[in-house]
C-alpha positions in Angstrom: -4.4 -26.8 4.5 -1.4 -29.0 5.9 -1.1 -30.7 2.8 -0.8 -27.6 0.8 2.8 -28.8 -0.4 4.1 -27.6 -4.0 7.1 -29.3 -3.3 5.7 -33.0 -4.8 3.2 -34.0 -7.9 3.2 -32.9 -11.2 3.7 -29.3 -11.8 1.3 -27.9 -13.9 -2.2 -29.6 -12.1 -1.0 -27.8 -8.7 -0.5 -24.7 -10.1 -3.7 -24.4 -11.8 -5.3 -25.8 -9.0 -3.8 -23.2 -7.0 -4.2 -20.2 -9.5 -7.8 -21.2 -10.7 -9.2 -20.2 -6.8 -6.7 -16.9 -7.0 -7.8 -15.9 -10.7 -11.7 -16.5 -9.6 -10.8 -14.3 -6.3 -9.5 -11.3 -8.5 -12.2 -11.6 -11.0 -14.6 -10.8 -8.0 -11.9 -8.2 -7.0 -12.4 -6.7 -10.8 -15.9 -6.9 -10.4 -16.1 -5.1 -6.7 -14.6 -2.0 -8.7 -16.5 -2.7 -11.4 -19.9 -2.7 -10.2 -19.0 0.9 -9.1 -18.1 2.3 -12.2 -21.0 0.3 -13.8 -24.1 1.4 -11.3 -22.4 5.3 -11.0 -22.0 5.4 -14.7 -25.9 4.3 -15.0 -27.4 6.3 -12.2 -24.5 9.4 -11.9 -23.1 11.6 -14.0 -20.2 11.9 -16.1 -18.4 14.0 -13.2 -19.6 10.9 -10.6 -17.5 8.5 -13.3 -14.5 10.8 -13.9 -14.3 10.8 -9.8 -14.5 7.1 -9.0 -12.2 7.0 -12.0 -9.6 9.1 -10.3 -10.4 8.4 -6.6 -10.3 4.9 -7.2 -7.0 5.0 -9.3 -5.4 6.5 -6.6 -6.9 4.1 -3.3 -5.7 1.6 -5.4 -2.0 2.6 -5.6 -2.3 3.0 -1.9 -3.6 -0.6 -2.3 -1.2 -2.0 -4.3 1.8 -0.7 -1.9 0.0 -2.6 0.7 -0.7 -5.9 -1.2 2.9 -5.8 -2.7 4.6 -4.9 0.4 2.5 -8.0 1.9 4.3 -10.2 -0.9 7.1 -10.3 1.6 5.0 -12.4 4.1 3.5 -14.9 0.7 7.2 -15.5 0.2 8.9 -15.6 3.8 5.9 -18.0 4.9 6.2 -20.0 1.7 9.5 -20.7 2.3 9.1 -21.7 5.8 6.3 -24.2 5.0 8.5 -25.5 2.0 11.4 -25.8 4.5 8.7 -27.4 6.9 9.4 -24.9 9.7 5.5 -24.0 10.5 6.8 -22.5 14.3 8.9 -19.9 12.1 5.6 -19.2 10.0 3.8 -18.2 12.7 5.9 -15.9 13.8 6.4 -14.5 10.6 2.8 -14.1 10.5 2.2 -12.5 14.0 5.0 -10.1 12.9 3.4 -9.0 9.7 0.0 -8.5 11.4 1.7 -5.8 13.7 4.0 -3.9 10.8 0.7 -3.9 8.6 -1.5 -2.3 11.2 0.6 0.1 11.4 0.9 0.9 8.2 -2.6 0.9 7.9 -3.3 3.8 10.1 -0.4 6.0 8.4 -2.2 5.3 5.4 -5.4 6.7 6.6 -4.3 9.7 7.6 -2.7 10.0 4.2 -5.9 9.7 2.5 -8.1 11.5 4.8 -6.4 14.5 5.4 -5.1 15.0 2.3 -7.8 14.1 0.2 -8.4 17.8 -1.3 -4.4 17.4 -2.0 -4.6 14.2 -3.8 -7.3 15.6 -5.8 -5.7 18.5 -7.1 -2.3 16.8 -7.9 -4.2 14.8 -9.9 -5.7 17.0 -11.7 -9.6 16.2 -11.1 -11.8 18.0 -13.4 -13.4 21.2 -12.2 -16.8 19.1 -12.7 -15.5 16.3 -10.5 -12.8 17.8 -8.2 -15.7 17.8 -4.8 -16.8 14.5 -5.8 -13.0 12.9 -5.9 -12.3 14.3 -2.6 -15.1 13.0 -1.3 -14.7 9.4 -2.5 -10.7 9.9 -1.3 -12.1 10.7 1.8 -14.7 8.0 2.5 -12.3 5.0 1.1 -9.8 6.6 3.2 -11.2 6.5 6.4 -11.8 2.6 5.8 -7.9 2.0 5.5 -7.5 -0.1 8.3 -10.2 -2.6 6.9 -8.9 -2.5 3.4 -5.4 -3.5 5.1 -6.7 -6.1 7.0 -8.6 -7.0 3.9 -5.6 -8.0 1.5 -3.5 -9.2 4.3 -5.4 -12.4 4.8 -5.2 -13.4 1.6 -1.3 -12.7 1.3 -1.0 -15.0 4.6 -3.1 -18.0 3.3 -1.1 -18.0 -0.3 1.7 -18.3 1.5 0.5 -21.2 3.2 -0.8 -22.7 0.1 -4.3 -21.9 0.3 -6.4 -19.9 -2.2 -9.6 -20.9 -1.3 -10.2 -18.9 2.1 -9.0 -15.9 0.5 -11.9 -16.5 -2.4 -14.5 -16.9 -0.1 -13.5 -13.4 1.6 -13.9 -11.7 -1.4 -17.0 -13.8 -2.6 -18.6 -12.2 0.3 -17.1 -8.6 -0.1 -18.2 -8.8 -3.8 -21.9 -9.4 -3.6 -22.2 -7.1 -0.5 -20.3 -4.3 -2.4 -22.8 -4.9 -5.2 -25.6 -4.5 -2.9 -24.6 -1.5 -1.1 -24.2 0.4 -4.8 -27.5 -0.2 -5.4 -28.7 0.8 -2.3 -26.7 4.3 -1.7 -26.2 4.8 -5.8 -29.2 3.8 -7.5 -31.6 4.2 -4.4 -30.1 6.9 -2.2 -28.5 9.1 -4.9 -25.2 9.5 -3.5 -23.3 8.8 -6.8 -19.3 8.8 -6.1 -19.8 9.0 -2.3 -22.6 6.4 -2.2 -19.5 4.0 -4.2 -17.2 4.5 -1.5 -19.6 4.0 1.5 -20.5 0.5 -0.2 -17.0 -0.6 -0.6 -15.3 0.5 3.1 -18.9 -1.5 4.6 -18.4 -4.6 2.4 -14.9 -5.2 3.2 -15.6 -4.5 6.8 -17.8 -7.2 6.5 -16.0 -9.7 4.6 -13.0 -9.5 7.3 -15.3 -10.3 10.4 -16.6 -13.2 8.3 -12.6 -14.3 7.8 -11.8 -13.6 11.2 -14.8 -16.7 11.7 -13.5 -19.0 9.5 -10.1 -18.9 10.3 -10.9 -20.0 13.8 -12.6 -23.1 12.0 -9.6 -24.2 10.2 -7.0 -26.4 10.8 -3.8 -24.6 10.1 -0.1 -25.8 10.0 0.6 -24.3 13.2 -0.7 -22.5 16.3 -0.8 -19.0 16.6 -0.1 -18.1 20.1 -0.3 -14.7 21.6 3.4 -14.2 22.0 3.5 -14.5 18.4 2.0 -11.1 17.9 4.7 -8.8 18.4 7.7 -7.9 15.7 10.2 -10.0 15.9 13.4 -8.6 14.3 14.4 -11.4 12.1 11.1 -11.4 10.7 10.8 -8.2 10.3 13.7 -8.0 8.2 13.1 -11.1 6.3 9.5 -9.5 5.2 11.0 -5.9 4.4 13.6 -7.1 2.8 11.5 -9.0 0.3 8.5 -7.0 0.3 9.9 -3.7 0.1 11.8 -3.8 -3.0 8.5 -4.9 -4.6 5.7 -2.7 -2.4 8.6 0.5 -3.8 8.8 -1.0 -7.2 4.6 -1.0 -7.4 4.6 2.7 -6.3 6.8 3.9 -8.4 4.5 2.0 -11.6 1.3 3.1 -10.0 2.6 6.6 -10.3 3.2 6.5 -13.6 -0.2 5.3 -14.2 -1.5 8.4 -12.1 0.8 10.6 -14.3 -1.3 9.2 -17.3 -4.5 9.9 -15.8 -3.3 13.5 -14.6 -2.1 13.9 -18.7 -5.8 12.2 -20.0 -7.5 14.3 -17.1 -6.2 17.8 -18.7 -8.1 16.9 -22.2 -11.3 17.0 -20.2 -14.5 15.0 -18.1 -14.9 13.3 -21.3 -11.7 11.7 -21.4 -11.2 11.3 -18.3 -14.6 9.6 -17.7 -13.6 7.6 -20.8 -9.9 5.9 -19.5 -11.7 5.2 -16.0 -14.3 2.9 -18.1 -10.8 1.5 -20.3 -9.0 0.4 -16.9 -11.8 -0.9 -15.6 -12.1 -3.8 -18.8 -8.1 -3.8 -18.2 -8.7 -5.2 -14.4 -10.5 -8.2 -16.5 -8.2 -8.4 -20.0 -5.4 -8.6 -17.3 -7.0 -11.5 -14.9 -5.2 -14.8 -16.2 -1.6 -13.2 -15.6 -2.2 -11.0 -13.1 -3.1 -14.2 -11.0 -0.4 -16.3 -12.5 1.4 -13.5 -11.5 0.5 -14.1 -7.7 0.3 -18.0 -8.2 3.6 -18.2 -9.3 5.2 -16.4 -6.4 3.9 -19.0 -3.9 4.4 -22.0 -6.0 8.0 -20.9 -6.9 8.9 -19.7 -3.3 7.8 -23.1 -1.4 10.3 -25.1 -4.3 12.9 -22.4 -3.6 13.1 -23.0 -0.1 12.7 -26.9 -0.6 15.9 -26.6 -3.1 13.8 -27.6 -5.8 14.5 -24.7 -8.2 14.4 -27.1 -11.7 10.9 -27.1 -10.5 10.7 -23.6 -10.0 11.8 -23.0 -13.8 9.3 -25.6 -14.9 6.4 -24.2 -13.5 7.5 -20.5 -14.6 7.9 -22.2 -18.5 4.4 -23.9 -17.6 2.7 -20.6 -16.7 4.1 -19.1 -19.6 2.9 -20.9 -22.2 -1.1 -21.2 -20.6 -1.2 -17.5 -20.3 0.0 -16.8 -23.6 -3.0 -18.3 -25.2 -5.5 -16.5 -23.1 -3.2 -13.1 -24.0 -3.9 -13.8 -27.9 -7.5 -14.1 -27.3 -7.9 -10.9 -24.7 -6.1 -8.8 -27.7 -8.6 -10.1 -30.8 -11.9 -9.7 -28.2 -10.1 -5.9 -26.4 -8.7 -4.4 -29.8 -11.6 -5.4 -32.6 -15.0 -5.4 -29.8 -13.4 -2.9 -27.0 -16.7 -0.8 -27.9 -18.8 -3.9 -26.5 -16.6 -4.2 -23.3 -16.8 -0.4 -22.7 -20.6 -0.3 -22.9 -21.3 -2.3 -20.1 -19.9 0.3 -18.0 -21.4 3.5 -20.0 -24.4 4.4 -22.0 -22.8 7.5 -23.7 -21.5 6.8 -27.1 -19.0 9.2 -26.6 -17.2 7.5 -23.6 -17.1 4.4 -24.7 -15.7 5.6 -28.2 -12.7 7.4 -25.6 -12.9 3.9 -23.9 -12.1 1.8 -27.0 -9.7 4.4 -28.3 -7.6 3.9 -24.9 -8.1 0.2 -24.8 -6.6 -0.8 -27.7 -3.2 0.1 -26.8 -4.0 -2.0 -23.7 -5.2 -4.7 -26.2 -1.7 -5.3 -27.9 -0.5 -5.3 -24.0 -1.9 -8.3 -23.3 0.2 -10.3 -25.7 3.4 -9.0 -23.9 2.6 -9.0 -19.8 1.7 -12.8 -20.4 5.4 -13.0 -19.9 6.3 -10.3 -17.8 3.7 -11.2 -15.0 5.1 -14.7 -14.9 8.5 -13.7 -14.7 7.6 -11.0 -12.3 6.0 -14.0 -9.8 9.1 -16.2 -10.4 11.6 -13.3 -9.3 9.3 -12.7 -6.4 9.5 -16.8 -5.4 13.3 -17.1 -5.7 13.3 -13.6 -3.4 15.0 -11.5 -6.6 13.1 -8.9 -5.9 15.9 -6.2 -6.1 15.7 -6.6 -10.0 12.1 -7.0 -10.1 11.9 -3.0 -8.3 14.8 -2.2 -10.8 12.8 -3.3 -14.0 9.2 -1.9 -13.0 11.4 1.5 -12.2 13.0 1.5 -15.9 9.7 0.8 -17.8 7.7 3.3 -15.9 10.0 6.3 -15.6 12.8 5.3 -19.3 9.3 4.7 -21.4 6.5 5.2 -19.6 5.9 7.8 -18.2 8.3 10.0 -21.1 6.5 8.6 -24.4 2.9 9.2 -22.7 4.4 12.9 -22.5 5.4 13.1 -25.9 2.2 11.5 -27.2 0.2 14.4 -25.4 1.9 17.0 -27.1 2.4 15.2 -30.6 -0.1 12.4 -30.4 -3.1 15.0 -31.3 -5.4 14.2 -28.3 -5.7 10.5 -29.4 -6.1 7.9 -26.2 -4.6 4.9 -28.0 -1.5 7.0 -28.6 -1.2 7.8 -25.0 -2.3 4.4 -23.9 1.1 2.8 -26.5 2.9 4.1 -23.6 2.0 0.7 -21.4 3.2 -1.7 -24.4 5.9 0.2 -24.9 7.8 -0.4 -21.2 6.5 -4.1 -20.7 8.7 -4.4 -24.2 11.5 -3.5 -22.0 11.1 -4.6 -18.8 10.2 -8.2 -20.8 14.2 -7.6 -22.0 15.2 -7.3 -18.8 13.6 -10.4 -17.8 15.0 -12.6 -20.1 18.3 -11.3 -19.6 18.1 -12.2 -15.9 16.7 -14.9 -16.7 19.9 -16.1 -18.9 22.1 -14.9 -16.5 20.2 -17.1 -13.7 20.6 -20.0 -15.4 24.5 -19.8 -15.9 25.0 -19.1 -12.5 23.2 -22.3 -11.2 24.8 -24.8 -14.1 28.0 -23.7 -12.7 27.2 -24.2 -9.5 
C-alpha cells in the first residue's frame, strides 16, 4: 500500500488498475442485493418482492448518505497521501471513525423506530406494508455494522488501495448469499429472512477487515490519540463530504418519490421496478466505479498540483465508459425481459420490469459522462456544484416530469422511468459548463 501513488506513470493503466478492484467490489455489492430480490422472488411472494423492493430502496438512501458523506475522508486522505503528509491521514482517519459512529447510531434509531413511518410515507402496498416494516426494522437495527461496513472501504480508496475493500465485500457477498438460502428458501422467512442475512453477513465481513488491517503495512501508524475529532479535520471532511452526502439525499429522494408514484399503481408494479433497479445496480457498474475511481485518482494529483493529469484521467475515463454505456443500452433496452427474469418467474413482472428498464437503458449512454465528471468534481474538492447539479436534476426534471407522466403517461413504467434520462441531460449541461469555465480559470492562471 505505500506505493499507492497516482501522482507518477501513465495515466490510464493506474486507473484501471485501481477501478478494475472497485468495479469487481460493487458488482459483488450488486449482487449482495441481488441475491435477495432473486431467492425472495423464487421462494416469497409478490408482497415479499414489493417489500425488499421498497425496504431496501430506502436502507440504501440511508446508505448512500453514509457512503457519500464518507467521500469527504477518500478525498481529505487522498490529498494528504498525494501531498505526502501520512501523520495528517491518520488523523483524518481517526477523526472520521469517531463522526461516523456517531452517525451510525442516529441512523439506527431512525430506521428502527420509525420503520412503520417510513413504510407508510412510502406508500407500501397494503399486501406488503408488515413485511416493509419488518425488513426496515431488521436492516435498521444493523446500522452500526453497515456504517462500519462502507467506511473501510472509503479509507483504503483514499489511501490508494481497492483491493482490501474487495475482499470485505467478497466475504460479505457469499455469506449474504448463504444466509438467503438458509432463512428464505429453508426457514421461510421471505422479506425478514433477506434482512437477517444481510445485517449477519456484513457483521462478519467487518471482523474479518478489522483482521486484515492489522496485517497490513500501511503509510502510517495509527495511534490511539488519533481517535478523537480533531477540529481541522473535522471540518476538512464536512466540508467536502457534506455537500455531496446532502446532494445524494436529495437524489435518493427523488428516487423514493418514484417508487411512492409506481407503488400507488399496485404490488404488481411495484414488485416489477424493484426487479428494474435491481439490473440498474449492474447496467450502472462500469461508471458508477469510475465514478469512485476517479475521485481518488483525481484528488491525490490535486493535492500533488498535478491537475493536467487530473483532466487526462477524467478525458481517459470518459471515453472507456462510453463504450461499455453503448453496449448496456443495446443488451437493457432490446433483452431487458432476459435480465428481469433472473430475478422473477412471473411473466407479468418482468414485462413491468422491461417496461421500466428501458428508460434506464437510454440512461446509460448519458451517466457515462456524468459519473465521471461527478468523481472529477469530487477529486478537485468542487463539490458545492456537484450538490448544486444532483439538486436541479432531481427536483427541475426529476422528480416533476415523473409527476406528469403519472397522470398523462397512462400507467406506462418507461414513461415514468424517462424521468432519470431526462435530468442526467441536464445535470450533464451543467457539467460541461463547469467544466469550460474550469479550464479558463486555470489558463489564466
Amino acid at each position: 500500500m505505500v506505493n499507492n501513488s497516482f501522482t507518477e506513470g501513465a495515466i490510464l493503466p493506474k486507473l484501471l488498475k485501481f477501478m478494475l478492484p472497485v468495479l469487481m467490489a460493487m458488482f459483488l455489492q450488486a449482487m449482495y442485493g441481488a441475491v435477495d430480490l432473486l431467492v425472495v422472488g423464487q421462494f416469497g411472494t409478490d408482497a415479499d418482492v414489493s417489500a425488499v423492493s421498497t425496504g431496501s430502496q430506502i436502507l440504501q438512501t440511508l446508505t448512500n448518505l453514509i457512503v457519500s458523506f464518507s467521500m469527504g475522508i477518500t478525498v481529505a486522505v487522498g490529498q494528504k497521501i498525494g501531498q505526502r503528509r501520512p501523520d495528517d491521514a491518520a488523523r483524518v482517519i481517526g477523526t472520521g471513525l469517531v463522526i461516523f459512529a456517531v452517525t451510525g447510531a442516529a441512523f439506527t434509531l431512525i430506521s428502527v423506530a420509525g420503520a412503520g413511518g417510513l413504510a407508510k410515507l412510502m406508500q407500501a402496498p397494503d399486501e406488503a406494508f408488515g413485511l416493509t416494516k419488518s425488513y426496515i426494522r431488521i436492516c435498521g437495527g444493523g446500522f452500526l455494522i453497515i456504517t462500519a461496513y462502507n467506511l473501510l472501504g472509503s479509507i483504503f480508496r483514499g489511501l490508494g488501495d481497492s483491493k482490501t475493500p474487495l475482499v470485505a465485500v467478497g466475504i460479505a457477498c457469499v455469506l449474504n448469499i448463504a444466509g438467503d438460502f438458509f432463512f428464505v428458501a429453508v426457514l421461510g422467512f421471505g422479506a425478514a429472512g433477506a434482512a437477517l442475512a444481510t445485517v449477519l453477513a456484513q457483521l462478519v465481513s467487518v471482523i474479518i477487515s478489522f483482521f486484515i488491517i492489522r496485517k497490513t503495512k500501511l503509510p502510517f501508524k495509527l495511534h490511539r490519540s488519533d481517535l478523537k475529532p480533531k477540529k481541522s479535520c473535522s471540518r476538512n471532511i464536512i466540508r467536502i463530504g457534506m455537500p455531496i452526502a446532502l446532494q445524494d439525499f436529495l437524489v435518493g429522494i427523488s428516487f423514493l418519490v418514484i417508487l411512492a408514484i409506481v407503488n400507488q399503481i399496485g404490488v404488481t408494479a411495484s414488485a416489477g421496478v424493484g426487479v428494474a433497479n435491481k439490473v440498474c445496480a449492474f447496467i450502472m457498474l462500469v461508471p458508477a466505479a469510475f465514478m469512485q475511481s476517479m475521485a481518488a485518482f483525481v484528488a491525490q494529483n490535486y493535492g500533488a498540483g498535478h491537475t493536467d493529469r487530473a483532466i487526462r484521467a477524467l478525458k481517459s475515463g470518459i471515453a472507456v465508459s462510453l463504450v461499455f454505456g453503448v453496449l448496456m443500452f443495446f443488451t437493457a433496452f432490446f433483452r431487458g425481459d432476459l435480465l428481469a427474469g433472473i430475478f422473477s418467474s412471473n411473466p407479468v413482472t418482468v414485462a413491468a420490469a422491461w417496461d421500466y428498464l428501458k428508460a434506464y437503458a437510454i440512461d446509460c449512454l448519458f451517466t457515462c459522462f456524468l459519473f465521471c465528471f461527478i468523481g472529477f468534481y469530487n477529486g478537485i474538492e468542487k463539490t458545492k456544484f456537484v450538490m448544486i447539479q444532483g439538486i436541479a436534476g432531481a427536483f427541475l426534471v426529476r422528480i416533476p416530469v415523473a409527476f406528469i407522466m403519472q397522470h398523462f403517461g397512462g400507467g406506462s413504467l418507461f414513461r415514468i422511468g424517462l424521468a432519470t434520462p431526462c435530468s442526467t441531460v441536464l445535470q450533464i449541461i451543467m457539467c460541461f459548463a463547469a467544466y469550460a469555465h474550469y479550464i479558463r480559470n486555470k489558463n489564466k492562471v
